[in-house]
N, C-alpha and C positions, 0 to 999 in steps of 0.2 A: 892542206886545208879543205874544208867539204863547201862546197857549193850548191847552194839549195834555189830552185827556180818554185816560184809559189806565182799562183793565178789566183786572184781574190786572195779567198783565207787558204787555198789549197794546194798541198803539195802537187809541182807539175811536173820536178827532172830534178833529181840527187848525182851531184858531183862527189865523188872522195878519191880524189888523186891519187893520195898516200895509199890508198887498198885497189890503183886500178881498178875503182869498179863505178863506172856508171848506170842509172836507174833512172829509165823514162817510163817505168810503172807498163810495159811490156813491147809495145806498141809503134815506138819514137814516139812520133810527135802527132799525135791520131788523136785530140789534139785538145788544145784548153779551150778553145771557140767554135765557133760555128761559122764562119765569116762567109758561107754563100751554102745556100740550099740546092744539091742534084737532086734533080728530079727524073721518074719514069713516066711515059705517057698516062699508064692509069694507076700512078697514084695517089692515094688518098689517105689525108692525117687524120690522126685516131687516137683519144685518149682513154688509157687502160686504169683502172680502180687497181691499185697494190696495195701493201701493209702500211697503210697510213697514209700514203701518198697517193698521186699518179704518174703514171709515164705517158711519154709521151712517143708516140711513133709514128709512122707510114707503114698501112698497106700497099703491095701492088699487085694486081691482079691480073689475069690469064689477059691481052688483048683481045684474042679471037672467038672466048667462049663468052657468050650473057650470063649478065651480074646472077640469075636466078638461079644457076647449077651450086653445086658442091662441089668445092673445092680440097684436095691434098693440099696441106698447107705444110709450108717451112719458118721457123721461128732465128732469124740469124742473130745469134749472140757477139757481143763484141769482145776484143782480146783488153788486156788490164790499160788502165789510167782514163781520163778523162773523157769518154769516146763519145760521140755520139753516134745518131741513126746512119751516118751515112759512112763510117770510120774512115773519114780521109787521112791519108797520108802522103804527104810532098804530091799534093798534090790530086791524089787519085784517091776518088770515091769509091773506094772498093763494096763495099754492104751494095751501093746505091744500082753498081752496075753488074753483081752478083745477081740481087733484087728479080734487075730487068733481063737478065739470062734467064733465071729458073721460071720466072712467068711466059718468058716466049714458049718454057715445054710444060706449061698449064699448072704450075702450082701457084697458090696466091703464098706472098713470101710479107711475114712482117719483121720489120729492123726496128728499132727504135734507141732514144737518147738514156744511156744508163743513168740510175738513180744522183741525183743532182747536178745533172749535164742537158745544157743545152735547155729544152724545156721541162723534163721533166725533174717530177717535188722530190723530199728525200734527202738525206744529206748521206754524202760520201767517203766523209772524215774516218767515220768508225766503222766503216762496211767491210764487210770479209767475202773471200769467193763463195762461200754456203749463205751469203746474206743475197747475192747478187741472181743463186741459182734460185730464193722464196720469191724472186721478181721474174724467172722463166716463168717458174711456176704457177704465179697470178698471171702473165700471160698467158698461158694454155689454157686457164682457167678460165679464160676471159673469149678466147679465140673459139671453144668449144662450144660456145652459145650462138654464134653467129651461123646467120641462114644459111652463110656461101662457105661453111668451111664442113670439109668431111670428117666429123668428130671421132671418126676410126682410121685418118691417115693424117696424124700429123708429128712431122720432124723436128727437131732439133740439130742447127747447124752450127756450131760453136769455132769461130777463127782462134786461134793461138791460145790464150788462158781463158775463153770462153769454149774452148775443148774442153778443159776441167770444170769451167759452171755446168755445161750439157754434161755432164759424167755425174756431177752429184747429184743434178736437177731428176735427172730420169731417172738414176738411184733411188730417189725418194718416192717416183709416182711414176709408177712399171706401167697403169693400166690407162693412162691419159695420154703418155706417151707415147707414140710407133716406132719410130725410127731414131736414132743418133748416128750425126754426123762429124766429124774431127777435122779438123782442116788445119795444118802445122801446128799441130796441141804437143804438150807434152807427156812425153810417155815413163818419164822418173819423177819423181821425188822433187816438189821446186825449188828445194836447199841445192841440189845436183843440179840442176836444170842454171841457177845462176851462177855457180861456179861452171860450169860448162862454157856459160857465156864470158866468164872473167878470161877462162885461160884461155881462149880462142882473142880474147882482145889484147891480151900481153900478149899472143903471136901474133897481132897485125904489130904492134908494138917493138918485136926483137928484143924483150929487155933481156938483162943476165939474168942467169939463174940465182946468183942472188937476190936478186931484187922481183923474182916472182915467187920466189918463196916468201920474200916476208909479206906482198901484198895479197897474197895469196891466203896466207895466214892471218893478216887482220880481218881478210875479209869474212873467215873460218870464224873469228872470232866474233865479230858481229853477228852472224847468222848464228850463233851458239847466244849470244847475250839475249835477240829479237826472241827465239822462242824459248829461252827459261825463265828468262827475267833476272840474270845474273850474269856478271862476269863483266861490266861496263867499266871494271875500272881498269883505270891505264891507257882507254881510249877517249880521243877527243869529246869533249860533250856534243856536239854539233854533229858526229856522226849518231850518237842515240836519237836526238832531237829527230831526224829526217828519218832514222830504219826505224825505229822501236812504232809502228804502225798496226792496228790489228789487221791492215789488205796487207804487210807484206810476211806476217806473223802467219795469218793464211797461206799464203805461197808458200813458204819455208813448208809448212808443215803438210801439205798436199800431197797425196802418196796414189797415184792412179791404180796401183796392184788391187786393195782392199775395196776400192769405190767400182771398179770392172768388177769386181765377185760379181755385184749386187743388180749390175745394169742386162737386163733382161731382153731390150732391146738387139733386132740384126743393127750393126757399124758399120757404117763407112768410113773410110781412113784416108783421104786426101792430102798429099804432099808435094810440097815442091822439091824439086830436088836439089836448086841453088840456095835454099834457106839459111840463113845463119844464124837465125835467132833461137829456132828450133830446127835442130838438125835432121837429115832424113832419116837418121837410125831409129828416131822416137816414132815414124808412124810404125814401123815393124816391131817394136816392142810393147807398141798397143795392140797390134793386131795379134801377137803373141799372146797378151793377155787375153784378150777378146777370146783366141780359139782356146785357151783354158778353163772358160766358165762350164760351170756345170749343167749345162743347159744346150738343147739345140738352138743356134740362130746363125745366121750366115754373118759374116764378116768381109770386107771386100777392104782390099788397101789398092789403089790407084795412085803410081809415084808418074810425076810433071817432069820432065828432062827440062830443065832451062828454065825453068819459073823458082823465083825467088819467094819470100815471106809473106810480102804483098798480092801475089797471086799474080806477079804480071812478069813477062818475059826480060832475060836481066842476064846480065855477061857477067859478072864476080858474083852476086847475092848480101852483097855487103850491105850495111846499111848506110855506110857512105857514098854507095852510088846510087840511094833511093832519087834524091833533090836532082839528078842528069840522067836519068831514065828518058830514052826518049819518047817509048813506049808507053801512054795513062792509060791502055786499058788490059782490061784481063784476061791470061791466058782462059778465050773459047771454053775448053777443054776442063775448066773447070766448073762449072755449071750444071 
């Protein structure tokens, strides 16, 4: 039987036992609330004009330079499901204390709550990753006017499936953009990307080979019904009800090969090496792509020994030992 966890009116965590496959929209539990705001010493919240709405975010700024200079700025994008500005997870503020890293080495960094989270407008029911990149994009648009930002250095830092929002976002607008950053994104196809994740969770699992074949195969089969729009018969209604989404109809069909042609920008390629959600192979199949464009621009991949998904130092990488971490802050090292 499938198991659906909703927050308000919204999907927050898809159970389908029968297909081994769990769906917390990328992230775990990064989260449906906001139940305590991290703060950096100079940040400052800030409401952005988007496509019909606003968001809402935090600046944090350099400590030791005055407000009057120009600033390189970093735009951190969040990974899938419900995130807001500060994308906690079990715990750990990860955006909030990335944030306060990159401003100790002078960049002003803005995070903010994805469309219908937290405070900002928007609804999130029908959004797709290309809907989520037209909200980088009125961010840049918006960062590009302000006195203290250097409108010829600014990045895009995208965690996990906000790797693939900065991949389309800067695809779409080569000349606003400077830099893209990837930080455990993936680097196949997100139909491969969640099978990857299934069969690595029937081997924490040991089931038979019987029995990962055939959950294996349902799950084939939903990801074949989600993007044609056919083939739903013979499986549970309640599993349509929760996949048939146009965010996960986006995922499925997200192909990073075609969207690198286009991105003009140098990359950086950030990994952990304990990740399990996205595994280390995907930064090096970015950076493969990356060094195939037709174009000069540097590419840099930097792999983490012992840092996990979350960005923080971790003995298996599992996402079951996120909640007994005893480490909340972030691997230094990545900042």
């Amino acid at each position: 039987q499938a198991s659906v966890s909703i927050h308000g009116s919204r999907l927050a965590r898809l159970e389908i036992p029968g297909a081994g496959l769990s769906v917390l929209r990328g992230d775990l539990a990064t989260v449906s609330s906001r139940p305590e705001i991290s703060r950096n010493p100079t940040d400052t919240d800030v409401t952005i004009p988007a496509l019909g709405f606003n968001l809402s975010g935090t600046i944090t700024t350099p400590p030791q330079v005055a407000g009057r200079l120009r600033h390189p700025a970093v735009i951190l994008i969040p990974g899938s499901g419900r995130v807001d500005r500060d994308a906690r997870v079990a715990g750990i503020p990860i955006f909030t204390q990335l944030a306060g890293g990159l401003a100790e080495q002078g960049f002003l960094v803005l995070r903010y709550d994805k469309r219908g989270v937290g405070q900002s407008g928007g609804r999130d029911e029908s959004a797709t990753i290309q809907d989520y990149a037209d909200d980088v994009l009125a961010i840049v648009n918006w960062l590009r006017k302000r006195d203290d930002v250097d409108d010829q250095r600014i990045a895009l830092a995208g965690h996990s499936e906000g790797g693939a929002v900065a991949m389309i976002a800067a695809a779409k607008e080569s000349d606003d953009i400077d830099a893209v950053v990837l930080v455990s994104a993936p680097g196949t196809r997100g139909a491969e990307l969640i099978l990857e994740q299934q069969r690595h969770s029937l081997d924490l699992l040991k089931v038979s080979e019987a029995e990962r074949k055939a959950k294996t195969d349902v799950q084939e089969r939903i990801q074949t019904a989600v993007v044609s729009g056919v083939g739903w018969e013979g499986l549970p209604p309640e599993y349509r009800k929760a996949a048939d989404t146009p965010w996960f109809r986006s995922l499925l069909q997200f192909d990073p090969a075609p969207v690198m042609k286009r991105v003009k920008q140098p990359v950086l390629i950030v990994q952990g090496d304990l990740d399990k959600q996205v595994f280390p192979h995907h930064a090096d199949k970015l950076a493969e792509l990356a060094r195939a464009r037709d174009r000069e621009a540097a590419v840099e991949v930097v792999h983490l020994p012992g840092v996990n998904h979350l960005l923080v130092p971790a003995t298996t990488g599992e996402v079951g030992e996120y909640a007994t971490l005893p480490d909340k802050k972030l691997e230094p090292q990545v900042a």
